[in-house]
C-alpha positions as CSV (number, residue, x, y, z in Angstrom):
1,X,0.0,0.0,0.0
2,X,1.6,3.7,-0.8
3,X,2.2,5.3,1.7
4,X,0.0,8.8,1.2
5,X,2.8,10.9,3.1
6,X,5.4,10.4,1.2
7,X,6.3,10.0,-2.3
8,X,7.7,6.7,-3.3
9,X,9.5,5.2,-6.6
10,X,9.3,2.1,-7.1
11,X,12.7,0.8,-8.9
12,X,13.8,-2.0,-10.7
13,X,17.3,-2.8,-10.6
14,X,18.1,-5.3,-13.8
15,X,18.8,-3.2,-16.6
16,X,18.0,0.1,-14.9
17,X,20.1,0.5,-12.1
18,X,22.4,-2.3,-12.7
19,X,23.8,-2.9,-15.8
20,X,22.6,-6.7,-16.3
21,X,22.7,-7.1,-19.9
22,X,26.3,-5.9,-20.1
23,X,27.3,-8.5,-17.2
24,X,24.7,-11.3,-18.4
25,X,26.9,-11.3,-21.7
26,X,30.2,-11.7,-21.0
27,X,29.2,-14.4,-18.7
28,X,27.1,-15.7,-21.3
29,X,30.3,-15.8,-23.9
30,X,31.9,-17.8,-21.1
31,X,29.0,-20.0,-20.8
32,X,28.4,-20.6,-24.2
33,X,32.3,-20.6,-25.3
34,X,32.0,-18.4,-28.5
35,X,33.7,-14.5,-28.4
36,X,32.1,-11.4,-26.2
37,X,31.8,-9.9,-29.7
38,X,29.7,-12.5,-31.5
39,X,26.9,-11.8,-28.9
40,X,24.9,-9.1,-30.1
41,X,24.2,-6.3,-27.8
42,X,20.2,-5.6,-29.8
43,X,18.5,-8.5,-27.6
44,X,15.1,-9.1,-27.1
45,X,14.0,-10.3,-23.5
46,X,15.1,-13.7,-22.7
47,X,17.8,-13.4,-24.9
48,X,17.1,-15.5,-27.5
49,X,19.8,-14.0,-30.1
50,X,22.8,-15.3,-28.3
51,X,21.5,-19.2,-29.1
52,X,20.6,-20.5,-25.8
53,X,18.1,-23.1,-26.4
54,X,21.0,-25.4,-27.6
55,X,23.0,-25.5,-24.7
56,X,20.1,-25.8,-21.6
57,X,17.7,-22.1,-22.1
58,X,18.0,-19.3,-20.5
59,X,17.1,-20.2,-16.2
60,X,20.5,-22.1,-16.7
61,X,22.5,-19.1,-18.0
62,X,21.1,-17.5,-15.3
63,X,21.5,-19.8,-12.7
64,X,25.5,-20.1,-13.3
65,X,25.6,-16.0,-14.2
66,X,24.1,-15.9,-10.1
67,X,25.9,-18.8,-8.0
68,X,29.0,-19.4,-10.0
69,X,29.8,-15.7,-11.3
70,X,28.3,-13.5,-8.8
71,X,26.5,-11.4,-11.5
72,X,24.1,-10.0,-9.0
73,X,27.2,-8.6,-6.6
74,X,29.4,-8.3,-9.2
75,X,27.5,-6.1,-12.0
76,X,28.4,-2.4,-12.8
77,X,25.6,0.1,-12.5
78,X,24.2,2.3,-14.9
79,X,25.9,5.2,-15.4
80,X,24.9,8.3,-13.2
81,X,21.7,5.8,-11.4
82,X,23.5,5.7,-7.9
83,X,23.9,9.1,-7.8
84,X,20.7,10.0,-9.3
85,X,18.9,8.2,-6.5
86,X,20.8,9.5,-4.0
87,X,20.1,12.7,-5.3
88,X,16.1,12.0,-5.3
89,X,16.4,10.5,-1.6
90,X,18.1,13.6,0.0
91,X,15.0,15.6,-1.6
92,X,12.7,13.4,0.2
93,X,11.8,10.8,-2.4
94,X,10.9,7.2,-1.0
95,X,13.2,4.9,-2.9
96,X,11.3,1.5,-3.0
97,X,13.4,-1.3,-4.6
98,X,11.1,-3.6,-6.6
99,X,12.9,-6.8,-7.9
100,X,11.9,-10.2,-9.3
101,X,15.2,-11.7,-8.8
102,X,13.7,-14.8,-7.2
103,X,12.1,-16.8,-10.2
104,X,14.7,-19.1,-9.4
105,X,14.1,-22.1,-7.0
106,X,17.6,-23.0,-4.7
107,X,19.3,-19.9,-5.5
108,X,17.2,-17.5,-3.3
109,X,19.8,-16.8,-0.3
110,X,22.5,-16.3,-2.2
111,X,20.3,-13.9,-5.0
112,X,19.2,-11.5,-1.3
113,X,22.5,-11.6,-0.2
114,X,24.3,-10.2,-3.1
115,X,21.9,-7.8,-4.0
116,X,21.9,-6.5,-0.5
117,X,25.6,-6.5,-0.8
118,X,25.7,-4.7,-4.6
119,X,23.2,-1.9,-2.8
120,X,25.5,-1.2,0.1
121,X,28.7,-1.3,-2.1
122,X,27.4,1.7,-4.3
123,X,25.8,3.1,-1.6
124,X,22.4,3.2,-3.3
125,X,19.8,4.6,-0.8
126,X,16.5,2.9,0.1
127,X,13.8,2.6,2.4
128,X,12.1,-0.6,1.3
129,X,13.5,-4.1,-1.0
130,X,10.5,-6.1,-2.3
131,X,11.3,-9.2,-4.0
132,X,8.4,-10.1,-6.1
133,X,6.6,-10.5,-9.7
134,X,3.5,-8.3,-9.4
135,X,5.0,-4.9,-8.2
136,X,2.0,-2.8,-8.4
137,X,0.7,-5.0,-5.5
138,X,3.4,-2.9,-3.1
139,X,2.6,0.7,-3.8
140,X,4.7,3.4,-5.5
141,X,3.8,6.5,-6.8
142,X,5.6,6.0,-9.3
143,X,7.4,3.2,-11.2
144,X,10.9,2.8,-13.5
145,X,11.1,-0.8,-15.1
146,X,12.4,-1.7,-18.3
147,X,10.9,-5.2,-18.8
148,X,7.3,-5.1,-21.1
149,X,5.9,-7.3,-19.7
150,X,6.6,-5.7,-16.3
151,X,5.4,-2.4,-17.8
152,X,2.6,-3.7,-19.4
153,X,1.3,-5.3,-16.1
154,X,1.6,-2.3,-14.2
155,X,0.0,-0.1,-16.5
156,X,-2.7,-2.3,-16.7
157,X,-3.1,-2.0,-12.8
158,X,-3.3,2.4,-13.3
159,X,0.0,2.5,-12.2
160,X,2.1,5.3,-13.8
161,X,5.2,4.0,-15.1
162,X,8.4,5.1,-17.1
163,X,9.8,3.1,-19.5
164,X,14.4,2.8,-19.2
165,X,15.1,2.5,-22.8
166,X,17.2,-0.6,-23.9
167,X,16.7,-3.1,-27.1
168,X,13.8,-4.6,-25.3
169,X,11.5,-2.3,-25.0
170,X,11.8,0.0,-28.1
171,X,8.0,-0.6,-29.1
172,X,6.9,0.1,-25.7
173,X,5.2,3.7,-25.3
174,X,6.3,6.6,-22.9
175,X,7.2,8.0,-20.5
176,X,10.4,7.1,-21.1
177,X,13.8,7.7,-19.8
178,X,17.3,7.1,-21.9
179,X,19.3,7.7,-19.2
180,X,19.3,8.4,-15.7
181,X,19.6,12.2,-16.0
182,X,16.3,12.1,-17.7
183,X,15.1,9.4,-14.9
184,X,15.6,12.4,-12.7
185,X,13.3,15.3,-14.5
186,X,10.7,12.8,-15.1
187,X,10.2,11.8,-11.1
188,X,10.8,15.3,-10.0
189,X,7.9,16.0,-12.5
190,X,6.1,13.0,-11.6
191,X,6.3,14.5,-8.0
192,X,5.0,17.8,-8.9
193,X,1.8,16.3,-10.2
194,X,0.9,14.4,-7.0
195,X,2.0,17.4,-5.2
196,X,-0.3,19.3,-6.6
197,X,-3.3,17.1,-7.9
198,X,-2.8,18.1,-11.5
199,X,-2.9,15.7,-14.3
200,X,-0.3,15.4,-17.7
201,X,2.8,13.4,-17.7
202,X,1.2,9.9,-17.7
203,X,-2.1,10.6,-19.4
204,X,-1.0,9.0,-22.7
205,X,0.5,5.8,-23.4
206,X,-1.2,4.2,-20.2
């Protein structure tokens, strides 16, 4: 449930804060024994371009990218998000970490512990960490996610949500941000509106 008094985001961290795709593929090249280069960086989500299928799918990519590799403590963020966010928390914006890191069965501890670990190690600020699929169900005023079916599901619930551009979401309509300078002007914005009860930025596309 939001809480009314202040004003929360609601974040996702794969691909928006942390940079997973970058990670996810040289692991992958590892994984899969074929050159960094050969893997395109234009994926689709589930990354089905790099040939998976073949050699066991994606949940076993991802299971070795988390318990052998450390991808989850090990990843580079985003340019500029860990400041950003710090940033938006020291102007009183409720950062509320929304993650469905757990899809995977056996893998759980060690998926909370080193994303607890990443957090504190780029001192990204936080008030709340929600593991869990359906994120509108925990309340933010506002939502970043690059995953569509993620946005799609949230918009569908009257949640107002930006979309952080990458190769998976190109189709998807605004808001959107590029970066995380523009992450920054459209929450501030975002803010504005529920500080004042007007209506614009998330009329269309939802």
């Amino acid at each position: 449930m939001t809480d009314n008094s202040r004003f929360i985001f609601g974040v996702d961290l794969d691909g928006v804060v942390g940079d997973f795709y970058g990670a996810v593929r040289k692991i992958a090249a590892e994984w899969l024994n074929k050159p960094v280069e050969s893997l395109t960086t234009e994926v689709s989500f589930g990354l089905k371009e790099w040939g998976l299928d073949e050699f066991g799918g994606y949940d076993r990519l991802h299971r070795f990218a988390v318990t052998q590799r450390n991808i989850f403590r090990d990843m580079q963020p985003i340019e500029n998000a860990p400041a950003i966010l710090r940033k938006l928390s020291s102007q009183g914006v409720r950062i509320r970490i929304i993650t469905h890191r757990l899809f995977l069965k056996f893998s759980h501890k060690t998926t909370i512990t080193q994303t607890v670990d990443w957090l504190d190690n780029f001192d990204i600020p936080y008030w709340d960490i929600c593991f869990m699929n359906d994120k509108g169900a925990v309340g933010a005023n506002v939502y970043i996610d690059d995953a569509p079916e993620n946005i799609i599901n949230l918009r569908k619930q009257g949640c107002k949500t930006i979309v952080f551009s990458n190769s998976t979401n190109r189709d998807m309509p605004g808001p959107r941000a590029n970066n995380w300078l523009e992450v920054e002007r459209l929450v501030m914005e975002a803010r504005e509106e529920w500080q004042t009860g007007t209506v614009g930025l998330f009329v269309h596309g939802e």
